[in-house]
N, C-alpha and C positions, 0 to 999 in steps of 0.2 A: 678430935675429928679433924681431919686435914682438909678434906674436901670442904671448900669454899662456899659458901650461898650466896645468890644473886637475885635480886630484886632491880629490877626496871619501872622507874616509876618517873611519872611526869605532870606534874596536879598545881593546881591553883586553891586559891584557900576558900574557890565556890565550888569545890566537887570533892569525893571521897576518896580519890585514888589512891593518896599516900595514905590515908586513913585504915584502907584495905590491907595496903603493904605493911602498916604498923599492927592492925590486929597479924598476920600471918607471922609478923618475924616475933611477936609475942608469943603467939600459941609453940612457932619454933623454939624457943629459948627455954619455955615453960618446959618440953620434952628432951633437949637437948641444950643445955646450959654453955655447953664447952662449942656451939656451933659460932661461926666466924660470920656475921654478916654485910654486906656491903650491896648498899643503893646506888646504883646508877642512874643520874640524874641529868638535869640541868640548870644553869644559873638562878632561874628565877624561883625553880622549884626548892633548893638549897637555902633561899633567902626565908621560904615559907616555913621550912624543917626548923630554921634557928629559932623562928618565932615563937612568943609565948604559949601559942594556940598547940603548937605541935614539938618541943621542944624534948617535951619526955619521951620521944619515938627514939632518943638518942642512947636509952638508957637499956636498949635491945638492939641497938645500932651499932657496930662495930667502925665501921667507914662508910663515908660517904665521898661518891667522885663525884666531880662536877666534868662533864663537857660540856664545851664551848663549840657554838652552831655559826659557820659564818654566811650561812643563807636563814633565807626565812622558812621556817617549817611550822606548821600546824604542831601543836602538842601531842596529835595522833602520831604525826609524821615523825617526830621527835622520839617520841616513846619506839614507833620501828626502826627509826632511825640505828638506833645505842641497841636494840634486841639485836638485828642480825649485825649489829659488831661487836656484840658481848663478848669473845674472842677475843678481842684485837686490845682490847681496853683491862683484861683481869690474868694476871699471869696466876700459873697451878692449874689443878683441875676444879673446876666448879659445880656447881647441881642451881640451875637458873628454875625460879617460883615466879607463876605468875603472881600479881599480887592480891588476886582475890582467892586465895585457896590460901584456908584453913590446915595444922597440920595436927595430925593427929593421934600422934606417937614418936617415939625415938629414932632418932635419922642415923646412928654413929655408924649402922653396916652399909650408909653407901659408900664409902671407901675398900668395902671389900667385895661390891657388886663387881662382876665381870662384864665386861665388854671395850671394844674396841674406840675408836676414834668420840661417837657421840652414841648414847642410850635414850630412847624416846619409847611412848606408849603408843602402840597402832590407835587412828579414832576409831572410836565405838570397837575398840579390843577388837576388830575382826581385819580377815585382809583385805584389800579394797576391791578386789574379786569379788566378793560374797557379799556387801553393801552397797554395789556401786548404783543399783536403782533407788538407794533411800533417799529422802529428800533432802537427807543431811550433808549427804554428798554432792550436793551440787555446785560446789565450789569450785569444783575440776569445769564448768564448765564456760568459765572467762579465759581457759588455755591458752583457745588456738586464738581469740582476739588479740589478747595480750602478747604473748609470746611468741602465736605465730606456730603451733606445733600443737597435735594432740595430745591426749592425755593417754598413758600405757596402765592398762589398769591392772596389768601385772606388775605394776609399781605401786609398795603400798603407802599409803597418807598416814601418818605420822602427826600425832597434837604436837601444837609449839607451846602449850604451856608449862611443860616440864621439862627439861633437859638434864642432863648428865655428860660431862662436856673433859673430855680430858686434852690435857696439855702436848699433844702431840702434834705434828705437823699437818696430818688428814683432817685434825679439826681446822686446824686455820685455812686451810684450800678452802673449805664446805662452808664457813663462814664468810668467805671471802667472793665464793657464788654466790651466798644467798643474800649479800649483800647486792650486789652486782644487778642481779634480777629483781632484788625489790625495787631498785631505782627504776631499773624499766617498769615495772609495774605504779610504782605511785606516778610517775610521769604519765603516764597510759589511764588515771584515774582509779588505779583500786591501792591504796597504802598499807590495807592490813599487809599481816607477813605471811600468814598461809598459806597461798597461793605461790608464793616465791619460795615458799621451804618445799612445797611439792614440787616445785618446776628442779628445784637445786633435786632433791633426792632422785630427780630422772638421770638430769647432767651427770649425777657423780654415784650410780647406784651404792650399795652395801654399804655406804659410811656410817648409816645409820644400824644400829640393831636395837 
């Protein structure tokens, strides 16, 4: 398997986050033995991976990176932080796992999926035309505060939990917005990344499919 997995994790040794990311990269391993996995961390979370408590998460662990924060960030902030630079930080093409999903069979045909720059699942599998009154979609509507601009709902939303990320140059532009706009956004008070991955897929339509 060539393509790359990614795990974005950022946990203290009082919450379950790495916990989550080590059941997933086991169940991955368990289905795909020959898969490459690499944690995108940081310092203090790295200190907690060596530790006796967590130590066998290495044993389905392939690498782990550590970045270095030279501002103060929330663990939230941290965690989106390394998500929309996952890009910038893992050369080849990768397939990024949130880390609370479970996998559930053999990964080896994502290196033979088709598509361009980045591969994402529309939310709730439909276009955002035809959900845009659920309640689930109301996240489009910190837009115009945030960003300053409506929402096109002939532009579809797109989950950030799973990605498919190839090694091209239109990934790094689209990483490099959605980086850009999460910083307006966690400066503006909202840090998750969904909202900045919506804004980016207006900026930069069809990079996604």
């Amino acid at each position: 398997m060539k393509t790359k997995i990614i795990y974005d994790v950022v946990s203290t040794s009082e919450d379950i986050y790495f916990e989550q990311a080590w059941a997933s990269a086991w169940t991955l391993k368990h289905y795909t033995p020959e898969a490459y996995i690499i944690i995108l961390t940081d310092a203090a979370t790295e200190k907690t991976i060596r530790s006796d408590a967590r130590k066998r998460a290495l044993e389905v662990i392939d690498e782990v990176v550590v970045i270095d924060f030279d501002q103060c960030y929330s663990n939230k902030e941290k965690s989106r932080w390394i998500k929309t630079n996952m890009r910038q930080l893992v050369k080849g093409d990768f397939l990024f796992i949130d880390a609370d999903t479970i996998i559930c069979g053999e990964l080896t045909e994502i290196d033979n999926i088709k598509c361009g720059a980045i591969g994402a699942v529309l939310d709730n599998h439909c276009r955002s035309k035809e959900v845009s009154s659920y309640p689930i979609f109301q996240d489009v509507k910190p837009m115009k505060a945030i960003f300053n601009t409506n929402y096109n709902y002939e532009n579809d939303m797109y989950n950030s939990g799973v990605l498919l990320v190839r090694d091209i140059p239109q990934s790094y532009a689209f990483f490099d917005k959605w980086h850009e706009n999460w910083k307006i956004s966690q400066t503006r008070g909202e840090c998750r990344d969904q909202l900045a991955l919506l804004k980016t897929t207006q900026d930069l339509p069809k990079t996604i499919q």
